[in-house]
N, CA, C and O atoms as a CHARMM CRD file, in Angstrom:
* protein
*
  368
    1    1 UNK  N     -4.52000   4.15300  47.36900 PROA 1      0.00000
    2    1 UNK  CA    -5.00400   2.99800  46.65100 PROA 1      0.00000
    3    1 UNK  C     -6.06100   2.29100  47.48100 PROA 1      0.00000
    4    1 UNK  O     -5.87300   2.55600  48.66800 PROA 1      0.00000
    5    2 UNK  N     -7.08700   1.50200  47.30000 PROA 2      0.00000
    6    2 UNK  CA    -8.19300   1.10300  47.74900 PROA 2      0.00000
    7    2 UNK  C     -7.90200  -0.45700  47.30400 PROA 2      0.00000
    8    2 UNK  O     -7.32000  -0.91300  46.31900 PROA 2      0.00000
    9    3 UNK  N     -8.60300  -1.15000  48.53600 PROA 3      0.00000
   10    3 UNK  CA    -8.72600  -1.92600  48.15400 PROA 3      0.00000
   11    3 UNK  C     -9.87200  -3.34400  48.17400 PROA 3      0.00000
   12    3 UNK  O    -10.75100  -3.46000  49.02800 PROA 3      0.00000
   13    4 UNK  N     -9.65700  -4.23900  47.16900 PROA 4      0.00000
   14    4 UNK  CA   -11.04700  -4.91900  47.46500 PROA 4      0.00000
   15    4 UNK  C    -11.22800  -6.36400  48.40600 PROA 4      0.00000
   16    4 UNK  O    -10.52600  -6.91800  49.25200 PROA 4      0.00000
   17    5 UNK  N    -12.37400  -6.61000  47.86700 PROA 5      0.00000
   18    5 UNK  CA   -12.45700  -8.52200  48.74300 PROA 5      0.00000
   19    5 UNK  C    -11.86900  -9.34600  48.12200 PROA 5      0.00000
   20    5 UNK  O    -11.95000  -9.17600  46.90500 PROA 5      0.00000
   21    6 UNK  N    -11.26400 -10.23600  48.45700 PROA 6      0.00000
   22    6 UNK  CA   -10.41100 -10.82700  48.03800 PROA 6      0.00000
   23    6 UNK  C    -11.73600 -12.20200  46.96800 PROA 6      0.00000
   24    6 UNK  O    -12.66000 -12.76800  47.55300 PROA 6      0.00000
   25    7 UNK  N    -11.45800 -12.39500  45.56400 PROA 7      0.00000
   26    7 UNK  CA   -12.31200 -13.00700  44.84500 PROA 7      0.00000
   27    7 UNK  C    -12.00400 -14.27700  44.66900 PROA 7      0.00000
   28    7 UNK  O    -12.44600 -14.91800  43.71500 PROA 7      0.00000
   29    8 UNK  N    -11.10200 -14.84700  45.69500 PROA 8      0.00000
   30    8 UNK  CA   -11.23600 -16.42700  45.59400 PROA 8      0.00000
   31    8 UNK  C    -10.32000 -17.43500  44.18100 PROA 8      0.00000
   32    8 UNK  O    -10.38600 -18.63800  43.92800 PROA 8      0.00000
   33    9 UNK  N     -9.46700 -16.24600  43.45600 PROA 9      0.00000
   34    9 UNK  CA    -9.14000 -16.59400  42.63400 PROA 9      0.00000
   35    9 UNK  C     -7.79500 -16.98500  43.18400 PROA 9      0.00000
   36    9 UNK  O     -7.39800 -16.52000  44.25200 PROA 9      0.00000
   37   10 UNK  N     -7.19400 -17.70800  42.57300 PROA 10     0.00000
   38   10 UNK  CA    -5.36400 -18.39300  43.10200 PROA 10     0.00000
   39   10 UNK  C     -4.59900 -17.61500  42.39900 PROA 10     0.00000
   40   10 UNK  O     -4.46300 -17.46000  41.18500 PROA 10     0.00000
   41   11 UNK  N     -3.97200 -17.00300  43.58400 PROA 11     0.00000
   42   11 UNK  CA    -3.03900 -15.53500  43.84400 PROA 11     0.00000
   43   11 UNK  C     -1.54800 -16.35900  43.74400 PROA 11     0.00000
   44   11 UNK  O     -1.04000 -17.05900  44.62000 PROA 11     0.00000
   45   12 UNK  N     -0.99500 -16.03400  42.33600 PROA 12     0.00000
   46   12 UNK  CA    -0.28400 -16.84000  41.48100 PROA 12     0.00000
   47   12 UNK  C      0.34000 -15.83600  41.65700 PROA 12     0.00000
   48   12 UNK  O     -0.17900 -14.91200  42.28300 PROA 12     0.00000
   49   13 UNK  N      2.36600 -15.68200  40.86400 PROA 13     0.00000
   50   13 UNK  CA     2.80800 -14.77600  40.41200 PROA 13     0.00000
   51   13 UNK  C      2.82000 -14.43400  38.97800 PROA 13     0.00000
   52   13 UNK  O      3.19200 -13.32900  38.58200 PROA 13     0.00000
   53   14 UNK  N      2.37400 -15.47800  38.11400 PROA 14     0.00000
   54   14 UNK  CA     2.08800 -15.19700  36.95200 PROA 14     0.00000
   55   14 UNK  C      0.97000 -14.91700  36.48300 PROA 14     0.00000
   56   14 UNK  O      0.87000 -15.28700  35.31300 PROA 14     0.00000
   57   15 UNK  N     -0.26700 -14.22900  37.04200 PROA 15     0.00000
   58   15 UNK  CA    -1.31500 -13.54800  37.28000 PROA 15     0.00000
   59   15 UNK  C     -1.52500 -12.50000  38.31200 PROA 15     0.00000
   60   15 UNK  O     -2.60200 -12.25300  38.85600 PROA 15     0.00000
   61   16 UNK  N     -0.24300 -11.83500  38.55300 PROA 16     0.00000
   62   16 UNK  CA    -0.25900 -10.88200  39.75800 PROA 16     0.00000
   63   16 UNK  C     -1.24300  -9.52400  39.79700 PROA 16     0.00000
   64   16 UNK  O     -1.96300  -9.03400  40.66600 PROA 16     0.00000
   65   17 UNK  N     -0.89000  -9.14200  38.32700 PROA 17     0.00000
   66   17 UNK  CA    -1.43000  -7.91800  38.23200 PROA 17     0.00000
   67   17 UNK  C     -2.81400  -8.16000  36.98300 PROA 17     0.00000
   68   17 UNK  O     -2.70600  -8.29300  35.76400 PROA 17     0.00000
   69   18 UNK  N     -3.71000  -8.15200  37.59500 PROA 18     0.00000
   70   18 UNK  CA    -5.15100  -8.62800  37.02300 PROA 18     0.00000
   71   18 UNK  C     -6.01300  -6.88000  36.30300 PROA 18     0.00000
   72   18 UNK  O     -6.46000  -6.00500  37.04600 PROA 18     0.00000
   73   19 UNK  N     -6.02500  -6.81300  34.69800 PROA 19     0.00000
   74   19 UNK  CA    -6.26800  -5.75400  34.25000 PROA 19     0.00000
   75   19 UNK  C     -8.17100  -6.01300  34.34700 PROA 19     0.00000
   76   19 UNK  O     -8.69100  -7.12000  34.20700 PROA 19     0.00000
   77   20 UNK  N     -8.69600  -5.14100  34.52700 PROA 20     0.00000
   78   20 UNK  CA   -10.21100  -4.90800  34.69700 PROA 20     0.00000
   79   20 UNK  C    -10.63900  -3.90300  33.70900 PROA 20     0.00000
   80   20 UNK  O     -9.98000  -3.02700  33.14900 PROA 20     0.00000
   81   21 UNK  N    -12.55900  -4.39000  33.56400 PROA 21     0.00000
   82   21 UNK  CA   -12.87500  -3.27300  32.71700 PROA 21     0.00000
   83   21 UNK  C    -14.46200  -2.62700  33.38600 PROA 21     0.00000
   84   21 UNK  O    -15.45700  -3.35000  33.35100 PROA 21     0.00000
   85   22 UNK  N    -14.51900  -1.40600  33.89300 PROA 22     0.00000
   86   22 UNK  CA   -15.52000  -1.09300  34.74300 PROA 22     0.00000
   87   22 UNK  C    -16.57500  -0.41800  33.90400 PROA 22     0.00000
   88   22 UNK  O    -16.56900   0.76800  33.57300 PROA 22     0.00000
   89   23 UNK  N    -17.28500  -1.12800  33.66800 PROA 23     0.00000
   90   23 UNK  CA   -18.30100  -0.82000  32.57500 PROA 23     0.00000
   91   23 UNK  C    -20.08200  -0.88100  33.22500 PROA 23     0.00000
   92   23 UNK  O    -20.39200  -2.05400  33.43800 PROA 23     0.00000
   93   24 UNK  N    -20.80200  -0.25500  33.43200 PROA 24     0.00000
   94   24 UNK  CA   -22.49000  -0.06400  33.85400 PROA 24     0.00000
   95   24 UNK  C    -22.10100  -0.59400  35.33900 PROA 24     0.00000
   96   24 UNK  O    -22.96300  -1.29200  35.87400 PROA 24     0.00000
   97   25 UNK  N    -21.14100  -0.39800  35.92900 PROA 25     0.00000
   98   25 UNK  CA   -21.14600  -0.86000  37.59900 PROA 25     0.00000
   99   25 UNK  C    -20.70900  -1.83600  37.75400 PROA 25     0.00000
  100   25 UNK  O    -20.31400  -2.16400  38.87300 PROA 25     0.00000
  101   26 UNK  N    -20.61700  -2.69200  36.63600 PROA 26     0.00000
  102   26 UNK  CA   -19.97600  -4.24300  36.29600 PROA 26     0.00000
  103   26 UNK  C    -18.75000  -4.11400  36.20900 PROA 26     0.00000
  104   26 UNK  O    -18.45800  -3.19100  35.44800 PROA 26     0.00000
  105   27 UNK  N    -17.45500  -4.88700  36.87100 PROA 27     0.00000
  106   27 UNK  CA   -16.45300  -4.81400  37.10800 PROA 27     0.00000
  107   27 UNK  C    -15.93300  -6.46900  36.21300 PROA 27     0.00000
  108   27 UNK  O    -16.38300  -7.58400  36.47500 PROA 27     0.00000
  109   28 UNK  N    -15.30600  -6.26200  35.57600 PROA 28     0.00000
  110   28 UNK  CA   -14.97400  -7.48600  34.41600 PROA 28     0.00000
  111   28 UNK  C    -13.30400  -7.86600  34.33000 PROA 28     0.00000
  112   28 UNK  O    -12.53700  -7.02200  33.86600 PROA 28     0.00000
  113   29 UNK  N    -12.89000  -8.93200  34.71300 PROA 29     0.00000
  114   29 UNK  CA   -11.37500  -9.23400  34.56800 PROA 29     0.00000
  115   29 UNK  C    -11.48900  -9.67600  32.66900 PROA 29     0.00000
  116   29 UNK  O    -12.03700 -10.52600  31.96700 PROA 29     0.00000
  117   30 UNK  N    -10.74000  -8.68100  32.53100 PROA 30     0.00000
  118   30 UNK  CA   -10.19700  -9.05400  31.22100 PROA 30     0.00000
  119   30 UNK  C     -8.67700  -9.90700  30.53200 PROA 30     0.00000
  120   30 UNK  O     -8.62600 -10.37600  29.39500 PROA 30     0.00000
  121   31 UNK  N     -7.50200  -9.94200  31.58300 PROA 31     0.00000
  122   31 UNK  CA    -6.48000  -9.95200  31.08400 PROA 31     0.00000
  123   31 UNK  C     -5.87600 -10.05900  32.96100 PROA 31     0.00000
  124   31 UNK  O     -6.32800  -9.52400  33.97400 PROA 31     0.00000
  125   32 UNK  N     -4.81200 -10.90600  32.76500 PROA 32     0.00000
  126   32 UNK  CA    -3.96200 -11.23600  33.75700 PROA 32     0.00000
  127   32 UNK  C     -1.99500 -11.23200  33.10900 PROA 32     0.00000
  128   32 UNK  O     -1.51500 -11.50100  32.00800 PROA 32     0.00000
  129   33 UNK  N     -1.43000 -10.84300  34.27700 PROA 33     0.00000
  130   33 UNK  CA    -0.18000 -10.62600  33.45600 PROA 33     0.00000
  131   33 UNK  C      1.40500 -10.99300  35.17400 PROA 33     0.00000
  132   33 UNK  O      1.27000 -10.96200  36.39700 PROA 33     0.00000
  133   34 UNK  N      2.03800 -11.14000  34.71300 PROA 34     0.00000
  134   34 UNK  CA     2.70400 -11.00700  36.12400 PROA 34     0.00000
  135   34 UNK  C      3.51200 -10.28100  36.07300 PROA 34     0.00000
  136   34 UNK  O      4.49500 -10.72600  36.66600 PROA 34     0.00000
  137   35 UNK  N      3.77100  -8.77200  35.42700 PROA 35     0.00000
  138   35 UNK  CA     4.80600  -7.89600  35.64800 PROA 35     0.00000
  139   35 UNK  C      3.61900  -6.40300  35.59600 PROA 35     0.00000
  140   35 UNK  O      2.43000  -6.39400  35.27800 PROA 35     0.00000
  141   36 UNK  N      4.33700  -5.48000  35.95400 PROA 36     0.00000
  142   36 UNK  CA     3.68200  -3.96400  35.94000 PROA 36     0.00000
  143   36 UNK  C      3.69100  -3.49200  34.15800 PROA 36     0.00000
  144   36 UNK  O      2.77200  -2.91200  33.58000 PROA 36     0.00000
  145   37 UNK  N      4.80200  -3.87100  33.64500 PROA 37     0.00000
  146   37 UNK  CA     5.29000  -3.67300  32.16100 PROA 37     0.00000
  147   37 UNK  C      4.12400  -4.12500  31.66300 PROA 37     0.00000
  148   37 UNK  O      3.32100  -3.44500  31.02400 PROA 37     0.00000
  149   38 UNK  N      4.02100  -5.21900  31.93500 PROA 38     0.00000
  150   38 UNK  CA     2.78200  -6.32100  31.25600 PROA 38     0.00000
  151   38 UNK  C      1.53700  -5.76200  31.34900 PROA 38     0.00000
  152   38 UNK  O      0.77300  -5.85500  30.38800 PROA 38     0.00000
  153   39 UNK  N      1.20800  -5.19500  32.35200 PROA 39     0.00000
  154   39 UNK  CA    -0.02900  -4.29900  32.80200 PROA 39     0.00000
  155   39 UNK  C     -0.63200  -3.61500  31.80900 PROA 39     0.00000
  156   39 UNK  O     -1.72100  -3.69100  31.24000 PROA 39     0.00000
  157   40 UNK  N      1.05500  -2.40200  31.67000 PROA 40     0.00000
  158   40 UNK  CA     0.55600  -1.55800  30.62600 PROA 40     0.00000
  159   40 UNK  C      0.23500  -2.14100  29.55300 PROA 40     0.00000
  160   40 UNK  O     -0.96500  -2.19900  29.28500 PROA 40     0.00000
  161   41 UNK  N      1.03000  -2.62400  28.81000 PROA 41     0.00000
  162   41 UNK  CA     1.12200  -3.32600  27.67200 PROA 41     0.00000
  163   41 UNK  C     -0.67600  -4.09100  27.12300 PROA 41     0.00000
  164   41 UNK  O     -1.22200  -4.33000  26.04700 PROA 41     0.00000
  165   42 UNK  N     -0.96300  -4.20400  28.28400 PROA 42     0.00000
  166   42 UNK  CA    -1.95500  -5.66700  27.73600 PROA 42     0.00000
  167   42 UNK  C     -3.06200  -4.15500  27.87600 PROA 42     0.00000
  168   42 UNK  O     -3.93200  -4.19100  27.00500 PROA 42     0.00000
  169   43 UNK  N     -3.15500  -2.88100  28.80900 PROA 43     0.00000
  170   43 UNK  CA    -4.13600  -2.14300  28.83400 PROA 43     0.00000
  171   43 UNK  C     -3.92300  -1.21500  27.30800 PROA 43     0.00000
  172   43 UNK  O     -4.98700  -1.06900  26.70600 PROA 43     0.00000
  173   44 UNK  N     -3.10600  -0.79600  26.85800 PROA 44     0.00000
  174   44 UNK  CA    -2.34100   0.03000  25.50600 PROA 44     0.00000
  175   44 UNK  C     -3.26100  -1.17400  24.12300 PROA 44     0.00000
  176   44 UNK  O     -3.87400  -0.81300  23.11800 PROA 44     0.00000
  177   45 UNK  N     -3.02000  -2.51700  24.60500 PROA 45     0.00000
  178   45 UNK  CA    -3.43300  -3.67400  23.24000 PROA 45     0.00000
  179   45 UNK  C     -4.91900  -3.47000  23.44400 PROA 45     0.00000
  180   45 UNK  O     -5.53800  -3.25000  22.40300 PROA 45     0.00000
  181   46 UNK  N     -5.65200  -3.49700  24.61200 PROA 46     0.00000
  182   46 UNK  CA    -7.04600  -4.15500  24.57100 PROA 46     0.00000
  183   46 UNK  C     -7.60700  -2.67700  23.86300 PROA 46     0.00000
  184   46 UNK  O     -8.54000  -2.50300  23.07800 PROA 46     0.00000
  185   47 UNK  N     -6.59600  -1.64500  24.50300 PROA 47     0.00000
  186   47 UNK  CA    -7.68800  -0.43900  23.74900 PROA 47     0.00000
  187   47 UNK  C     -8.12200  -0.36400  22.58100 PROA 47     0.00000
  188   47 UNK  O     -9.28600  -0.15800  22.23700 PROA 47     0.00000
  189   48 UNK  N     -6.70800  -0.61800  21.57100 PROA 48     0.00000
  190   48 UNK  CA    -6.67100  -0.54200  20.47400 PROA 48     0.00000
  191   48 UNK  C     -7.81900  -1.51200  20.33500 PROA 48     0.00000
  192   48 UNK  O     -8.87800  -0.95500  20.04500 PROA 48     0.00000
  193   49 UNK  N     -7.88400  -3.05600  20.49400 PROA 49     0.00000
  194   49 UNK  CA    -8.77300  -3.57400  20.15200 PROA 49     0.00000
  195   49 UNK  C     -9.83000  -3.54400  20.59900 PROA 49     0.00000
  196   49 UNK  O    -10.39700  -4.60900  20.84100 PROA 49     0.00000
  197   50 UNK  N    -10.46900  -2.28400  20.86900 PROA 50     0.00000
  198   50 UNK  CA   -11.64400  -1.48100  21.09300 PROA 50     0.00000
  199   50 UNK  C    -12.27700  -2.34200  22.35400 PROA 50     0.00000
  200   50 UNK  O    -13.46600  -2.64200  22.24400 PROA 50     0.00000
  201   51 UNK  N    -11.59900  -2.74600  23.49900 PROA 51     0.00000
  202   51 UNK  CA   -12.26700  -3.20900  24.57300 PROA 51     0.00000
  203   51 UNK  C    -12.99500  -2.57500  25.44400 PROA 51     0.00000
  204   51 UNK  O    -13.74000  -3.01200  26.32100 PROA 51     0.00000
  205   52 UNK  N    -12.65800  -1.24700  25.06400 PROA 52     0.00000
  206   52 UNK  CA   -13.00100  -0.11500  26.54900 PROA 52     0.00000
  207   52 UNK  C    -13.80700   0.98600  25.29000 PROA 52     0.00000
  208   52 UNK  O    -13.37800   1.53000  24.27200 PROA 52     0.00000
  209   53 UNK  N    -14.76900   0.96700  25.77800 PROA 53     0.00000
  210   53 UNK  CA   -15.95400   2.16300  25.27100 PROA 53     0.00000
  211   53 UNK  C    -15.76200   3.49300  25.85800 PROA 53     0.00000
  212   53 UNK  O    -15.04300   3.74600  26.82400 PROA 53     0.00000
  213   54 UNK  N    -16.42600   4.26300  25.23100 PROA 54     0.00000
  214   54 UNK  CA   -16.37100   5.65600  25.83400 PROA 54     0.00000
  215   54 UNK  C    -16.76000   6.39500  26.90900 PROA 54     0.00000
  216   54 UNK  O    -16.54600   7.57900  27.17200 PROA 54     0.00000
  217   55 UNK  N    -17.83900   4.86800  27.97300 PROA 55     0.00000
  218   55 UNK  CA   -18.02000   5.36500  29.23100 PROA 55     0.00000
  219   55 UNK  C    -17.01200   4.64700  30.31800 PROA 55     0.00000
  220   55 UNK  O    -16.91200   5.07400  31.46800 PROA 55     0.00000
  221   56 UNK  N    -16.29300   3.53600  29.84200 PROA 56     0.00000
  222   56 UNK  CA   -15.62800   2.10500  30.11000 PROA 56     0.00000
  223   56 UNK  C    -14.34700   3.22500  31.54100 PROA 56     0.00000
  224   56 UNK  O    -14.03700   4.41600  31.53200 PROA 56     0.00000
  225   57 UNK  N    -14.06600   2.38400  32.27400 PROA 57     0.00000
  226   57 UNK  CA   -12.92400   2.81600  33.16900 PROA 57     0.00000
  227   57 UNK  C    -12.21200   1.49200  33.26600 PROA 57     0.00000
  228   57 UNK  O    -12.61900   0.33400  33.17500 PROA 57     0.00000
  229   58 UNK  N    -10.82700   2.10300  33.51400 PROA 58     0.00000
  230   58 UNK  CA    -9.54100   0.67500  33.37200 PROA 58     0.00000
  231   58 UNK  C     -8.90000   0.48900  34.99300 PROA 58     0.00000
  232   58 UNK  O     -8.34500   1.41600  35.58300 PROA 58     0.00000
  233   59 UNK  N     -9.07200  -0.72300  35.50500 PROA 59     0.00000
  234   59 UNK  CA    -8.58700  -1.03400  36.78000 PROA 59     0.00000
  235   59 UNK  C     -7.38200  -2.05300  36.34100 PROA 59     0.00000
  236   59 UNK  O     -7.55600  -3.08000  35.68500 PROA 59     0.00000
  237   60 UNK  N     -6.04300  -1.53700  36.86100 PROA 60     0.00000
  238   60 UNK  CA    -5.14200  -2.54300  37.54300 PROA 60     0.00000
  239   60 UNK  C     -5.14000  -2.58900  38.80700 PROA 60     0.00000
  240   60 UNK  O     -4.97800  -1.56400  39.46900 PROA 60     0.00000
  241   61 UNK  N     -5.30400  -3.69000  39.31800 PROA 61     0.00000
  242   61 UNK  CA    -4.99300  -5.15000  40.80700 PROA 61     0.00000
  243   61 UNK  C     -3.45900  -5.61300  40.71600 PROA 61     0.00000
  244   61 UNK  O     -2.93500  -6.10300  39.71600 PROA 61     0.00000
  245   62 UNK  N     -2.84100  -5.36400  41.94800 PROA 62     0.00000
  246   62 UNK  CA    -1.75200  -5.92000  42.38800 PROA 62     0.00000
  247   62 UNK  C     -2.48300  -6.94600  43.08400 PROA 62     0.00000
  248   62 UNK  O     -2.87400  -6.45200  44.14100 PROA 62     0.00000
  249   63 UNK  N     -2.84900  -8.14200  42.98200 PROA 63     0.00000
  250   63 UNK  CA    -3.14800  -9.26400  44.14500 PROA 63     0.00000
  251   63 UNK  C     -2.04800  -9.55900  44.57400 PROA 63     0.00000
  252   63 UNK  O     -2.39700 -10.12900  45.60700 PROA 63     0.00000
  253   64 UNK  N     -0.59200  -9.62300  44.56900 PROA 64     0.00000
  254   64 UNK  CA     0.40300 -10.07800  45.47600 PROA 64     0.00000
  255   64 UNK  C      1.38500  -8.73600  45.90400 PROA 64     0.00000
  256   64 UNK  O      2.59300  -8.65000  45.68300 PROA 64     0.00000
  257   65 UNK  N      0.33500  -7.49400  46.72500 PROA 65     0.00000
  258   65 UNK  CA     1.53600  -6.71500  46.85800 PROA 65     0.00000
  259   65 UNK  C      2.91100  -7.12800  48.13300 PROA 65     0.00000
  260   65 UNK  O      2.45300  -7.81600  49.04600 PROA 65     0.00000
  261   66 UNK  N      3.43600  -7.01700  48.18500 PROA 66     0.00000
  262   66 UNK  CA     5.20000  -6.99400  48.86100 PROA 66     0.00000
  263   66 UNK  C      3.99300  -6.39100  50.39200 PROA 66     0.00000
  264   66 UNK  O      3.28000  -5.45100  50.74600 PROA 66     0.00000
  265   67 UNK  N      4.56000  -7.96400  50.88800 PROA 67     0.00000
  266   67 UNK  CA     4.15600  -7.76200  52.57400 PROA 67     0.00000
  267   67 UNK  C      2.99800  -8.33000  52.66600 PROA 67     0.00000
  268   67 UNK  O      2.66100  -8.36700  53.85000 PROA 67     0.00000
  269   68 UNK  N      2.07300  -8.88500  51.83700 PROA 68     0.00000
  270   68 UNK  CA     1.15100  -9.71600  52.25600 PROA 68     0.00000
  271   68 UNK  C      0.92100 -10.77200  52.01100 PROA 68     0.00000
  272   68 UNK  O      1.58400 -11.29900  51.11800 PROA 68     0.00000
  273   69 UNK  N      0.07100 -11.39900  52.57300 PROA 69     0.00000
  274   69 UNK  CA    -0.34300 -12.66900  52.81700 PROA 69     0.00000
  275   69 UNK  C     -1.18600 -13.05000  51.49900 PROA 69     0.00000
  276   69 UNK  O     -1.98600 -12.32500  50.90700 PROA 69     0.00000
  277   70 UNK  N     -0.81000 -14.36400  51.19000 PROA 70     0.00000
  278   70 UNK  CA    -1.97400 -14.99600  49.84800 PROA 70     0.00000
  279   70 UNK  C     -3.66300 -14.91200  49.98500 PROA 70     0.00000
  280   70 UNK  O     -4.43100 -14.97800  49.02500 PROA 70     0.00000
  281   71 UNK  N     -4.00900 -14.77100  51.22200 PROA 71     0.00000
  282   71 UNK  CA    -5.74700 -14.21000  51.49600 PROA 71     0.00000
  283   71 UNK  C     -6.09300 -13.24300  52.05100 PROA 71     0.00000
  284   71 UNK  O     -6.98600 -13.09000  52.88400 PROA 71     0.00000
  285   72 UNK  N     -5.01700 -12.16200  51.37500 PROA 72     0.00000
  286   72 UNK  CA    -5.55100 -10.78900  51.93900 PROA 72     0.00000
  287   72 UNK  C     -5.83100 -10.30800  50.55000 PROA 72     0.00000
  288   72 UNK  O     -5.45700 -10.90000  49.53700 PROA 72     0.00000
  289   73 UNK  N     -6.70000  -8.89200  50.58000 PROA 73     0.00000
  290   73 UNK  CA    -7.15700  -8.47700  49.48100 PROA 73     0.00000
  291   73 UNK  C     -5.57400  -7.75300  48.46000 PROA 73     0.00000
  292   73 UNK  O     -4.40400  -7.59300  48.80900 PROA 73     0.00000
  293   74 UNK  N     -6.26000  -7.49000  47.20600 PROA 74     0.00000
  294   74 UNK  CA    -5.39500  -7.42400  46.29000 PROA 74     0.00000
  295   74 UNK  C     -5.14000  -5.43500  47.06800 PROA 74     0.00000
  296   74 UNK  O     -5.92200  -5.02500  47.92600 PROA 74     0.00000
  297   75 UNK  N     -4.05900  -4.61100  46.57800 PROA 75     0.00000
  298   75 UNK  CA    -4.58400  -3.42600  45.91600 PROA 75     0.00000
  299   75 UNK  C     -4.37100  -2.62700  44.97600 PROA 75     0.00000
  300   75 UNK  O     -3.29300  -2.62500  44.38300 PROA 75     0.00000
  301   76 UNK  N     -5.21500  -1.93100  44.71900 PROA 76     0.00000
  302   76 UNK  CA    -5.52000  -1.19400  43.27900 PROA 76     0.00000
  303   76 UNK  C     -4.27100  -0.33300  42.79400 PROA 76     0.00000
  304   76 UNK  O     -3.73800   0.58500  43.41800 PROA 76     0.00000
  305   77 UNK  N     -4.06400  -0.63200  42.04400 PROA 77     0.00000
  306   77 UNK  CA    -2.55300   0.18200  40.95200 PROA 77     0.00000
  307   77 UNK  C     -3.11800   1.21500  40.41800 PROA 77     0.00000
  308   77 UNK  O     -2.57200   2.31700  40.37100 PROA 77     0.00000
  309   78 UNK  N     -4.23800   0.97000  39.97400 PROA 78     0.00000
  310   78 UNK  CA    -5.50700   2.13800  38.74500 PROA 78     0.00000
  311   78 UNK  C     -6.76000   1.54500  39.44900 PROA 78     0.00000
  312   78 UNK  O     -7.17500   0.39700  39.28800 PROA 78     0.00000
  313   79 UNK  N     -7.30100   2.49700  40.25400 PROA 79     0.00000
  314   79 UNK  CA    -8.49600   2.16500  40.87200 PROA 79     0.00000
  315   79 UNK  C     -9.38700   2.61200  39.46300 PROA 79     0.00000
  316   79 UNK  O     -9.14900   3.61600  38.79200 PROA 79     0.00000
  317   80 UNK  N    -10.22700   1.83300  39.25300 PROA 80     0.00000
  318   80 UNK  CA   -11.39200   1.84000  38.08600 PROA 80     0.00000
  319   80 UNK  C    -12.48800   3.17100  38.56600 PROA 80     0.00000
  320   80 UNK  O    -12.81500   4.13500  37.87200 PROA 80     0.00000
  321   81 UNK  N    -12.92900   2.83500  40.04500 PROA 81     0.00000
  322   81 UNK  CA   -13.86800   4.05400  40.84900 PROA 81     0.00000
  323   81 UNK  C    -13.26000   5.43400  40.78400 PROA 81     0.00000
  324   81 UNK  O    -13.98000   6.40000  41.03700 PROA 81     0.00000
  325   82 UNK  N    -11.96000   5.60700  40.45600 PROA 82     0.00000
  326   82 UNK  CA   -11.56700   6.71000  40.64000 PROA 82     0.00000
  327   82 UNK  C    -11.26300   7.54000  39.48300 PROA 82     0.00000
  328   82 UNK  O    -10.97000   8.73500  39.47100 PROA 82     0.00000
  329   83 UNK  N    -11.36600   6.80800  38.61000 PROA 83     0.00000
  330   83 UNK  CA   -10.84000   7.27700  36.81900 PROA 83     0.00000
  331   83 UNK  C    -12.12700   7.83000  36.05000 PROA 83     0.00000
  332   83 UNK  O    -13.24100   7.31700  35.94600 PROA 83     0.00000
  333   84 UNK  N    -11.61200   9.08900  35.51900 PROA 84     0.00000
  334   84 UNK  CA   -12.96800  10.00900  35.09500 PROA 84     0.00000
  335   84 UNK  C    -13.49700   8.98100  33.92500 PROA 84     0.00000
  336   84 UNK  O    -12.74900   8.07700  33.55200 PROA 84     0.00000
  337   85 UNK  N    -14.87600   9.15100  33.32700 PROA 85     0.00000
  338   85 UNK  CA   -15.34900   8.35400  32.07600 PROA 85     0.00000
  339   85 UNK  C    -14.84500   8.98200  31.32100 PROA 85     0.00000
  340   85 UNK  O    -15.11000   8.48900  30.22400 PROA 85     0.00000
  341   86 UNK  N    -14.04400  10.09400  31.17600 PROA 86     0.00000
  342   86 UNK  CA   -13.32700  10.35900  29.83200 PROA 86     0.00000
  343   86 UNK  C    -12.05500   9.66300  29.23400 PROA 86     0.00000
  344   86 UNK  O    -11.65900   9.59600  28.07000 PROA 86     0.00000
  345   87 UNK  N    -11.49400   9.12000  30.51800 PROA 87     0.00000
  346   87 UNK  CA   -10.63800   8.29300  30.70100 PROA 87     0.00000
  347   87 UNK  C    -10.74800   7.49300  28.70300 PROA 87     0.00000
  348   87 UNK  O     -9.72100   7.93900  28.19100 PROA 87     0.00000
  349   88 UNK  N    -11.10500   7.07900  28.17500 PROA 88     0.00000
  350   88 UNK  CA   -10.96900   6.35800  27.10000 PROA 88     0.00000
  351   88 UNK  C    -11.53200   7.07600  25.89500 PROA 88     0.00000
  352   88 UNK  O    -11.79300   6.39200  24.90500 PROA 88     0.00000
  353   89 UNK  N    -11.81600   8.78400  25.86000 PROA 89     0.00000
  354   89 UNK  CA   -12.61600   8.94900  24.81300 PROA 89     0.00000
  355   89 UNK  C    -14.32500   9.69900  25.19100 PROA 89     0.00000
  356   89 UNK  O    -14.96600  10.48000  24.48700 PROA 89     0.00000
  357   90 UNK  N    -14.54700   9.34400  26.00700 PROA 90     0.00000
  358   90 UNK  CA   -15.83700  10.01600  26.58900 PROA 90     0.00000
  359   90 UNK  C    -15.85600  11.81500  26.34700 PROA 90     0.00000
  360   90 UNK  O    -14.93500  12.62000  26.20700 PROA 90     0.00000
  361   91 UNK  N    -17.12400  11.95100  26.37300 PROA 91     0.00000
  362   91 UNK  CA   -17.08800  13.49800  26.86600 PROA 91     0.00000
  363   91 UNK  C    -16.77100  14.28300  28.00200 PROA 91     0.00000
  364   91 UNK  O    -17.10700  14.01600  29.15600 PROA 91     0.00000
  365   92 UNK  N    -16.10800  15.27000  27.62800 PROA 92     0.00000
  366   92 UNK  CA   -15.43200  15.67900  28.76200 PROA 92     0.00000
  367   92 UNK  C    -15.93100  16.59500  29.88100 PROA 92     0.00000
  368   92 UNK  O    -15.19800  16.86500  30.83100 PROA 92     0.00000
């Protein structure tokens, strides 16, 4: 798992796991949730509601993983950099 700079946002437990949408190099918080369940759930809804295009990649962020500190960086559950663009529908 990789991880990033920490974005200054308040590393809550009811915003733990922060869903992303990696679209033209642009990295976009879409949806915040505080369980892993929730993760999926909110990534399964946005699809349907056509959030993620056919080049689009899906990042989950743990910002509070077990053992760190509130200003250390989050890390990646579903690294976005690492997920093919077919990932949602793309060509394969």
């Amino acid at each position: 798992m990789s991880e990033i700079e920490w974005d200054g946002a308040p590393r809550v437990i009811g915003e733990r796991f922060r869903v992303y949408r990696l679209r033209d190099g642009e990295l976009d918080l879409l949806a915040t949730t505080p369980t892993p369940e929730g993760a999926q759930l909110t990534v399964v809804t946005l699809f349907g509601e056509g959030e993620f295009g056919p080049a689009d990649a899906v990042g989950v962020l743990d910002a509070l993983p077990s053992g760190r500190e509130e200003d250390q960086p989050g890390v990646w559950v579903v690294n976005p950099w690492d997920a093919p663009s077919a990932m949602f529908g793309g060509a394969s």
